[in-house]
N, C-alpha and C positions, 0 to 999 in steps of 0.2 A: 747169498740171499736165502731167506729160509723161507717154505711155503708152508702153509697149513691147507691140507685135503681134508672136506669134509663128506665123512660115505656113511648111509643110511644101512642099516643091518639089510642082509636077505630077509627074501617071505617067510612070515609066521604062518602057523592058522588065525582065522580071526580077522582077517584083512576082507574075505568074502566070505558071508556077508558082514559087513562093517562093524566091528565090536570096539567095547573100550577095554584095551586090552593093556595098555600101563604099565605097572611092577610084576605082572605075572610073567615069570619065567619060561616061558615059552623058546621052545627050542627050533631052529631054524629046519625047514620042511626039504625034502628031497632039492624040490625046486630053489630055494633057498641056501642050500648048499655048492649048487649050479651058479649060480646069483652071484656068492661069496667067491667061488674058485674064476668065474669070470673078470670082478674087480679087481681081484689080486693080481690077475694076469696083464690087465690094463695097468696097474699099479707099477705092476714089474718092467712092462717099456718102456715108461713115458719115466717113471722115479726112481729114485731111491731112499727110500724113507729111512729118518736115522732114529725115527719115536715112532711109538703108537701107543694113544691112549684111550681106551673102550667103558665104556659101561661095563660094571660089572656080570649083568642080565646075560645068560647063556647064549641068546641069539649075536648080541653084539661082541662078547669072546669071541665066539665061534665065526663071524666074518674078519674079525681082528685078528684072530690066527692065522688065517687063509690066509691074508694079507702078509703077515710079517714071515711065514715059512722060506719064501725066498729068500726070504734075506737075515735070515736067524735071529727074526728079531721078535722077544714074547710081549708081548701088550699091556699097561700096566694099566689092572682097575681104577677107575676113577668116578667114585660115588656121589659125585655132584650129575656126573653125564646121563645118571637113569631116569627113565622116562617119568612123567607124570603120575602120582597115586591116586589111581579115580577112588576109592576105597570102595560103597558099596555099589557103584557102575562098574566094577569090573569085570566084566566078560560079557556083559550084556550090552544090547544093540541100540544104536540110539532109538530108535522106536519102542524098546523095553523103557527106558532110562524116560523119555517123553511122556508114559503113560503114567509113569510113577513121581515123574519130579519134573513136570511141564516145565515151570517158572525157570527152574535151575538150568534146563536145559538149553533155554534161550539165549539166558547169562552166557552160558560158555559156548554156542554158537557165535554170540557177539566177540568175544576174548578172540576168537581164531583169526580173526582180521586183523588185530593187533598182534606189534611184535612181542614174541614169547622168547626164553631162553631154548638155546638148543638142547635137545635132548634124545635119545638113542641113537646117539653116531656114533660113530669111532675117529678119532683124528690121528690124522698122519704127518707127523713134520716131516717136509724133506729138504734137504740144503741141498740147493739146484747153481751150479755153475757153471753148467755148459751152455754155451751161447744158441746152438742146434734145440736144446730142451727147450730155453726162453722163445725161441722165434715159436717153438711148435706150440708152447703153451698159450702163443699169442694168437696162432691161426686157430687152434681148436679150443672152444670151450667144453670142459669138462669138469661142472662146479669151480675150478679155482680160475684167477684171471692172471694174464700173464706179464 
């Protein structure tokens, strides 16, 4: 049976206070690296991943490394999975973006409630056999269902 894990990059800057931060290549923060060697380590008990496919964007590499280092596995870019191009809202806060494009902003306040494609994860297929992984993936949720 094969699972797909879906894991959110570590912390950027930008996250506080709240920016639209997008395509801009933003590299994953002290804490953020913390973040990334954490999931890998939860990754590394519970799985074994026999993929991993990342955004190209540095932050989401750089968790998708962390991830696949146990297990010698390098992450292959995949440029559908990058985040959203705010173009010119990028880096600015929604309270900038408000001031300057009220209307616009509503719009996509309304969009967030609908479903979107995913975007700055990293996926991890793992082909899971063992009956011990299945019960535990049943007792604990951890994004995937079991």
């Amino acid at each position: 049976m094969t699972k797909i894990i879906l894991v959110r990059h570590g912390h950027v800057e930008g996250i506080s206070p709240e920016r639209f931060r997008g395509r801009a290549d933003l590299a994953l923060t002290p804490q953020g690296l913390r973040q990334a060697e954490a999931t890998a380590r939860r990754i590394e008990a519970s799985w074994t991943p026999a993929a991993l496919y990342a955004s190209p964007l540095s932050r989401c590499r750089a968790t998708a490394e962390a991830i696949g280092r146990p297990f010698d596995l390098t992450p292959i870019a995949v440029p559908g999975l990058m985040d959203i191009d705010y173009g010119e809202w990028q880096g600015l806060t929604p309270d900038e973006v408000g001031r300057k494009w009220p209307e616009m902003l509503e719009v996509h306040k309304g969009l967030l409630h609908k479903p979107v494609r995913l975007v700055g994860v990293i996926v991890v297929r793992c082909v899971i056999s063992s009956p011990q992984t299945k019960l535990a993936l049943r007792s604990n949720y951890y994004g995937v269902s079991g």
